[in-house]
N, C-alpha and C positions, 0 to 999 in steps of 0.2 A: 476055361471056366474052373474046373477041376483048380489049376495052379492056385489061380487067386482064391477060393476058399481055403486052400491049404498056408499058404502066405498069412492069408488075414486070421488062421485060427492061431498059428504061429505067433503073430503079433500081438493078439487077445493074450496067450498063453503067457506069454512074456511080459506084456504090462500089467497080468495080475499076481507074476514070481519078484520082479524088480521091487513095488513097493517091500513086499516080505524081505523081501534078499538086501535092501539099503538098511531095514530096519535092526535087523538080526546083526548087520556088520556094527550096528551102533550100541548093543550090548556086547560089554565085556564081560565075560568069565572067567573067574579063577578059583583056586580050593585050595586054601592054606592049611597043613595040616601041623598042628602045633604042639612038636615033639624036643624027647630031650635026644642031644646029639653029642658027642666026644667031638673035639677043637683041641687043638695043641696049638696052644701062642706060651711066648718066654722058656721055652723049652720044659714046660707042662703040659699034662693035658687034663680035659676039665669035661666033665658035661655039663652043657647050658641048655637053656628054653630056646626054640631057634623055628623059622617056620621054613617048611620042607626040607630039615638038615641044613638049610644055609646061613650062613655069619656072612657079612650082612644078610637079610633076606631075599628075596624073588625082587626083583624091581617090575613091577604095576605099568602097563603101557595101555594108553589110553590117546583118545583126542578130545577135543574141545568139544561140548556139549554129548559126548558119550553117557549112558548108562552103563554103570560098574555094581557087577554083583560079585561079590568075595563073601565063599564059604569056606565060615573056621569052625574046625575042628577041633577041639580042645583034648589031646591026649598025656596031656604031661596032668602033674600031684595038685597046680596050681589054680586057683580061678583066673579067667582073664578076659579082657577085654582087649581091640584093636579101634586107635585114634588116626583119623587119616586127616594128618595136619595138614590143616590150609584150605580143607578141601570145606564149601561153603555151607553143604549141606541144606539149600532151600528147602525150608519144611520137614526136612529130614532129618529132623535132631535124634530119632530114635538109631540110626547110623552110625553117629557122630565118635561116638566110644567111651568118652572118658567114666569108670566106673560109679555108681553110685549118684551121676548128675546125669543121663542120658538114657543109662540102661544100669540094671544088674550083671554080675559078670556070668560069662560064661565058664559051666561048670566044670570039673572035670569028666571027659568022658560024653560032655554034652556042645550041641552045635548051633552056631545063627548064621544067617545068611546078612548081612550087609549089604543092601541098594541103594545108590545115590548117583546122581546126576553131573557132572563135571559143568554144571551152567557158567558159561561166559568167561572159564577159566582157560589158563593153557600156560606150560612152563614146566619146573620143577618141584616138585613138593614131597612127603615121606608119610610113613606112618610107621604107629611103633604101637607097641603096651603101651596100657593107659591105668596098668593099677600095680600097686609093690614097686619094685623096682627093675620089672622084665624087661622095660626097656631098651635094658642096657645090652642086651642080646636080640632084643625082639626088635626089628625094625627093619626097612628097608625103605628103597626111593620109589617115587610114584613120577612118572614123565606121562606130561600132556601135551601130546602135540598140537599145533594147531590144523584147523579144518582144512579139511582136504584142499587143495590151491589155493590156500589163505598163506600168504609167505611170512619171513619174520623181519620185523624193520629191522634187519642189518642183515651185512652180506652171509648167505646160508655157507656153512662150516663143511667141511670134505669129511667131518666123521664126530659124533658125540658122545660122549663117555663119562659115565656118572661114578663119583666119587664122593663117598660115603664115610664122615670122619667118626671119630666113635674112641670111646676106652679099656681097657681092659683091666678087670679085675683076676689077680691070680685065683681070690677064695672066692667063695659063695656070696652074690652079692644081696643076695637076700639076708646069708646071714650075717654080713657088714652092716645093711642098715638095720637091721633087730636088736645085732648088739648097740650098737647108737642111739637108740631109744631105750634101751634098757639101760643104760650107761647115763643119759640126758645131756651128751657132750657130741659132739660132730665125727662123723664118721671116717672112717680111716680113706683115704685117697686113692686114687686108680695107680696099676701100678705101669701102664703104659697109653701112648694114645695109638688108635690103628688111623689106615687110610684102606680103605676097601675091605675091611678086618686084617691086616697086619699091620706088626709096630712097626717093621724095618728090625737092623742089624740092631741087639741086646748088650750092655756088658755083661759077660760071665753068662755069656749064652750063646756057642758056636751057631744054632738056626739060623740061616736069612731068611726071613719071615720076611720077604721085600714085595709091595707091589710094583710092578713094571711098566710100565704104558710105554707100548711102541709108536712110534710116529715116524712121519716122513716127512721130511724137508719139502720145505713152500707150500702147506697145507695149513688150513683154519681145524681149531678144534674145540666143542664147546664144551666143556667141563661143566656138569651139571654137579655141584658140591653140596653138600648137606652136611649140617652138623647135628650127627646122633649121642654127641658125648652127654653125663648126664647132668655133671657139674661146672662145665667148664668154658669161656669163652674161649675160640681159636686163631692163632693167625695161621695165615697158609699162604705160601711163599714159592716159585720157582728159580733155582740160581739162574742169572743171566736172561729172565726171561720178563719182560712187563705182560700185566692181562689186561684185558679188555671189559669191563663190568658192564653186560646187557639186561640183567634182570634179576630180579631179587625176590625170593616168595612167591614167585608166580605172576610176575607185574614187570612191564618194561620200565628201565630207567632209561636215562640219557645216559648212551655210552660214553668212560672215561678210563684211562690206563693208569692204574698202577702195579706199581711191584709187589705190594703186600696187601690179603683182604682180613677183614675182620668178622668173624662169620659166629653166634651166637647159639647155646643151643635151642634148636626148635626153628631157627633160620637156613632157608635156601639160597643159594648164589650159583649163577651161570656166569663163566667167562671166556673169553676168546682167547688160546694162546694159539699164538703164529709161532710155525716153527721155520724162525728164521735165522735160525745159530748154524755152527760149524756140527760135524758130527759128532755125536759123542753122547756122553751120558751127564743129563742135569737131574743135581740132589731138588728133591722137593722135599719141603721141612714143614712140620705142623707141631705149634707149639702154643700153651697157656696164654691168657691176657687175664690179666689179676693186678686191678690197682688196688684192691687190699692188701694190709699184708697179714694174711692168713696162708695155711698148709694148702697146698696146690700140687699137683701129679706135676713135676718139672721135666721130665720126659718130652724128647721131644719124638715124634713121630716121624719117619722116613720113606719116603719112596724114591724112583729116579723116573724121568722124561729119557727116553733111549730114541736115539733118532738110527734109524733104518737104515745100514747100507748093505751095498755086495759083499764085502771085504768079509773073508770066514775069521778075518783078527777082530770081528766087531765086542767080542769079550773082554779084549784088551783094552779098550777105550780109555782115555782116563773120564774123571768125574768131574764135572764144574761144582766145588762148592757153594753152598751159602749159610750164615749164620741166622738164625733165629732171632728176631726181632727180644729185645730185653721184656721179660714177662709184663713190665708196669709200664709200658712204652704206649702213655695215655695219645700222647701226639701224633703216632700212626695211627691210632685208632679213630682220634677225631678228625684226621685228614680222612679218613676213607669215609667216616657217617657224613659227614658235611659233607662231602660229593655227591651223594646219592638224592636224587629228582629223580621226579617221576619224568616218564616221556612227553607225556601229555600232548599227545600227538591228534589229528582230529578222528583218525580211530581210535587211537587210545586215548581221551582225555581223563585227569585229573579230575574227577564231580566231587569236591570239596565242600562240604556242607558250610555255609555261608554266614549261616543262622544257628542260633544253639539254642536247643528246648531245656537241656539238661547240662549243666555246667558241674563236675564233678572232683574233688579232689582226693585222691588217695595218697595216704602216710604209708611207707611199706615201707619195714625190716624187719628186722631180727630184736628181741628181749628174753626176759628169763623172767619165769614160772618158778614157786616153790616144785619141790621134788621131794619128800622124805624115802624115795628106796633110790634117788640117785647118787652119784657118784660124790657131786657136791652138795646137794641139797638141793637139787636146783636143775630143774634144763630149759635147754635153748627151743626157743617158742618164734613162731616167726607171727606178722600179722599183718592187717590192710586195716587204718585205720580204728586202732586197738583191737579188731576181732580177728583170733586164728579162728578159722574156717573148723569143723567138724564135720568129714562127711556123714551123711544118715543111713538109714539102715535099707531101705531102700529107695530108688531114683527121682532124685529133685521135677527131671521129666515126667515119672509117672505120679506123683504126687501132685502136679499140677496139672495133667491131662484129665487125670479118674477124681481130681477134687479132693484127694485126699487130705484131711485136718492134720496138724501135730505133728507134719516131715519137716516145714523147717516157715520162717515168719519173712515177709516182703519186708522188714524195716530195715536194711544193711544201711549206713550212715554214709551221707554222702559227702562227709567232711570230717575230719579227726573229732569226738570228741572233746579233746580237751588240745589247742594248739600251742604249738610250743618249738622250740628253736631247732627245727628237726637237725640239722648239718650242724649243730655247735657241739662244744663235748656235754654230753649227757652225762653225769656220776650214777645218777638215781632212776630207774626204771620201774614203775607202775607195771603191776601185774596184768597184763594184757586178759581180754574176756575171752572165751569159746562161746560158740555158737553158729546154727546152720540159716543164713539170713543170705537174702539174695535184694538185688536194687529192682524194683519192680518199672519198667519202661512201656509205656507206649506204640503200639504200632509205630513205623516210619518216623517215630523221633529221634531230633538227632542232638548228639552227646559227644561233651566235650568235657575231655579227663586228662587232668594232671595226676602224672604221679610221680609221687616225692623221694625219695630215699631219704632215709634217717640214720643215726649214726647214735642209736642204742648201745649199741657194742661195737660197732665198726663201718663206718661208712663202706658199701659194698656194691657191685654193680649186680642187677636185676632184668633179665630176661623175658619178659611178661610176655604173654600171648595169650589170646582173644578166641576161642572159637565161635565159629557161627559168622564172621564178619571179617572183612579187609576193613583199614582203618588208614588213614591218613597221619602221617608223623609232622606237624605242625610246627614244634618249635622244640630246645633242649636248652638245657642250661647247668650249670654249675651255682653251688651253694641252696638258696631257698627261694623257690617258685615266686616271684612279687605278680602279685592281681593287676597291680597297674600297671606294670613298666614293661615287661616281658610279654605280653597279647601283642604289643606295638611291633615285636620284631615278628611275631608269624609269619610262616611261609602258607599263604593261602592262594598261592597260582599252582606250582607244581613241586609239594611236598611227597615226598616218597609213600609209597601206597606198599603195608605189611601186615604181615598178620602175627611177628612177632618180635616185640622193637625193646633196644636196652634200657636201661634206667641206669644212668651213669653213676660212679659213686660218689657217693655226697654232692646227687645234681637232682634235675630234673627232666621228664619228657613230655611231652604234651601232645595228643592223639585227637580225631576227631573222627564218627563213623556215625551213617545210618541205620539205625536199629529196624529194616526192612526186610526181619529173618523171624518167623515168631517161635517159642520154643525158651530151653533153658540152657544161657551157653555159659561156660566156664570162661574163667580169666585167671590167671595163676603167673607165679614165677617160671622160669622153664628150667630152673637151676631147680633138680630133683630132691634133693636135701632141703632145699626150701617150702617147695609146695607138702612133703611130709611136713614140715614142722609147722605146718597151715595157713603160709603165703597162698591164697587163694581166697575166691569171692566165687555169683556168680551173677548175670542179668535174666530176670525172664521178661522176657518180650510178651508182648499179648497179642491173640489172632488180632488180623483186621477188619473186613467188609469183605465176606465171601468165603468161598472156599479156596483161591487163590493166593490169597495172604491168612491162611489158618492152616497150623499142623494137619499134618496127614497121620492118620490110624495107624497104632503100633502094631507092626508085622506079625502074623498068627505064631511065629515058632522064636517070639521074642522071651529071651531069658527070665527066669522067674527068680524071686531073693530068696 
């Protein structure tokens, strides 16, 4: 008798620790402290902004449907805020990060906690700074795995390894882009690219700054790739080796191999390389895509693939070369985007919004503004249908939660202005307007946006990314978007599903998403020289019916301006 009440209190005891103990497994913890740190790249050394002393950052592990609590610490001169790209943030816009449209920054000396929910996600994704230009130091990967026995449609990898692309600046990169705006001319260029924060081998600089990835023969390995550079589209390349393309953003595609990807900044890529060569050492190469022809960091970045053996001669290896695809090499780049589908699998389907509430078209480039204390008279202005962006003094979020009057006006333009031959040569540039104006949307409506690139100054490619939403990449094109002809070729079965897609230059892109997130989300270029020059907008979504589809209350120990 004795036994069995002991059993059954056992039992009781256990199925009131299990619920607590599955729950607790489902929050994550971490404490980024955001300090200045010495790094030695190009055979200098420098202190940068960096959180916990690491270049790259801490990589965030998490799974699907997890709650993620990160507290930062703000110990550096700087204000700052952290943007966890991709990440969807249901209701959570006060999380989100980007300064001055979610939250005020955090101050020096002072702290926020960031809660959010990984809902219905899983893959690779990053975050970084989300004000000035800390960026370019501040960042790191975020890996979601999927739910516990949930597998991944394609065969599971013998080891995964995240690889982190990125720039480096010898000077201050603060005080690069200050001089830039003080000057009203474009900012001086990076002077190397890193892979894991090293450039590889330098001229006129004995360091091997090299990353190494060891591997073992007849092994899958997924390369979780992020590009954290600030300006710059990349290719990345293995000698001797094709990849395998399973996911982009955080969203499965239909797997496809090629030797070379194209990877944006503010975009994720997973791929599979088999290592199925001789032994030896493969150069991996990370270099510019620039079909402008503007100053670009021509640098190429290096690491090597090192395959495994006994032999103590494995130092001796030789190296498989490869060269770097030519920087305007528009033809690889349009083979690898035109391959990319979604899986659309009957777990994973493709929910393509069928129907369009809101049909939208954006003008983005680049123009010039009088300047009397600039260099020429003049600077470079960037815009979304004649308006650069202004941020306000304090957050577009809380001005819309707390009601506040006079932070910024819901009339943002949902069509240029004044239209006109965007991709033809322009001579003459209309002084673009400032202003703090957001496209005011509907619960669950759903929105279909073209945007255009113009050729003000230069036809140029465009990085755009969306917070608060995944979006569907519908259709692209070169020259000027036609309303009639071009809807005919949409891909509305299984168009790629992203949260940060190009804008080709002298083209177009065409997106589609449900606005089924309410709150204030940012959209901007992801080329950092750009969104300063005020390539940026933003949408505010409106609660729905309930307290399920309406923002959630800003956190008690949320930053103040």
């Amino acid at each position: 008798m004795a036994s069995w009440l002991l059993k059954g209190l056992i039992l009781v005891i256990v199925g009131c620790l299990l619920p607590a103990l599955f729950v607790e497994s489902r929050i994550r913890h971490y404490k980024f402290n955001v300090v200045q740190k010495n790094h030695t790249r190009l055979c200098s050394t420098k202190s940068i902004v960096t959180i916990n002393g690491k270049f790259p950052g801490p990589t965030l592990v998490a799974r699907e449907d997890d709650t993620v609590v990160v507290k930062v610490v703000n110990h550096v001169k700087y204000n700052l805020t952290i943007h966890w790209h991709g990440i969807r943030q249901i209701r959570t816009g006060w999380s989100d990060g980007p300064s001055y449209i979610t939250q005020c920054p955090i101050q020096p000396g002072q702290t926020f906690t960031y809660n959010f929910t990984l809902t219905g996600q899983r893959g690779t994704l990053w975050y970084h700074a989300h004000i000035l230009w800390l960026r370019a130091t501040v960042h790191g990967a975020i890996v979601i795995l999927p739910k516990l026995g949930v597998p991944y449609p394609f065969p599971k990898p013998h080891k995964e390894v995240v690889v982190v692309l990125g720039e480096w600046w010898k000077s201050d990169v603060e005080a690069v882009i200050n001089e830039a705006l003080k000057s009203g001319l474009a900012p001086n260029v990076s002077d190397a690219h890193t892979i894991n924060g090293y450039p590889g081998p330098v001229k006129n600089c004995n360091s091997q700054e090299l990353f190494n990835l060891q591997v073992r023969p007849g092994k899958r390995y997924m390369l979780r790739i992020a590009n954290a550079a600030l300006n710059e589209e990349l290719f990345f390349k293995i000698a001797g080796h094709q990849l395998t393309v399973v996911e982009v953003d955080a969203t499965y595609v239909k797997p496809f191999k090629t030797d070379t990807i194209v990877i944006s900044p503010g975009q994720t890529t997973n791929v599979i390389l088999e290592t199925d060569k001789l032994a030896g050492k493969y150069l991996v190469v990370v270099s510019p895509f620039m079909e402008a022809p503007i100053a670009v960091d021509n640098a190429t970045g290096l690491a090597t693939i090192h395959y495994a053996t006994t032999s103590n001669t494995s130092t001796s290896l030789s190296t498989t070369l490869t060269a770097p695809p030519p920087i305007n090499a528009t033809q690889i780049s349009d083979n690898f985007t035109n391959s990319l589908k979604a899986l659309n699998s009957n777990k994973f389907p493709a929910l393509v919004p069928q129907k369009v509430d809101h049909s939208l078209f954006f003008a983005v480039g680049l123009g010039i503004n009088p300047c009397s204390t600039c260099v020429n008279g003049s600077r470079i202005v960037a815009a979304i249908n004649n308006v650069s962006f202004v941020l306000p003094k304090i957050s577009l979020l809380q001005a819309h939660y707390f009601n506040i009057n006079g932070v910024f006006t819901p009339d943002f333009p949902a069509n240029p202005p004044t239209p006109f031959n965007y991709t033809g040569n322009q001579v003459t540039n209309p002084a673009t307007t400032t202003g703090t104006r957001v496209y005011r949307l509907p619960y669950n409506a759903t929105v279909q946006l073209v945007l255009q690139d113009t050729a003000m100054l230069t036809p140029e490619n465009h990085p755009f990314h969306l917070h608060g939403f995944n979006f569907f990449v519908i259709g692209r094109g070169v020259g000027n978007y036609d309303p009639k002809k071009d809807p005919k070729r949409f891909n509305l079965v299984d168009p790629v599903e992203r949260n940060t897609v190009g804008v080709p230059s002298g083209g177009w892109t065409a997106i589609r998403f449900r606005a089924d997130n309410p709150g204030v989300w940012f959209l901007h270029c992801h080329l950092e020289i750009h969104t300063t020059w005020g390539l940026k907008m933003a949408f505010l979504v409106d609660n729905g019916n309930g307290p399920n589809e309406s923002i959630m209350p800003p956190p008690m120990d949320f930053p103040k301006c």
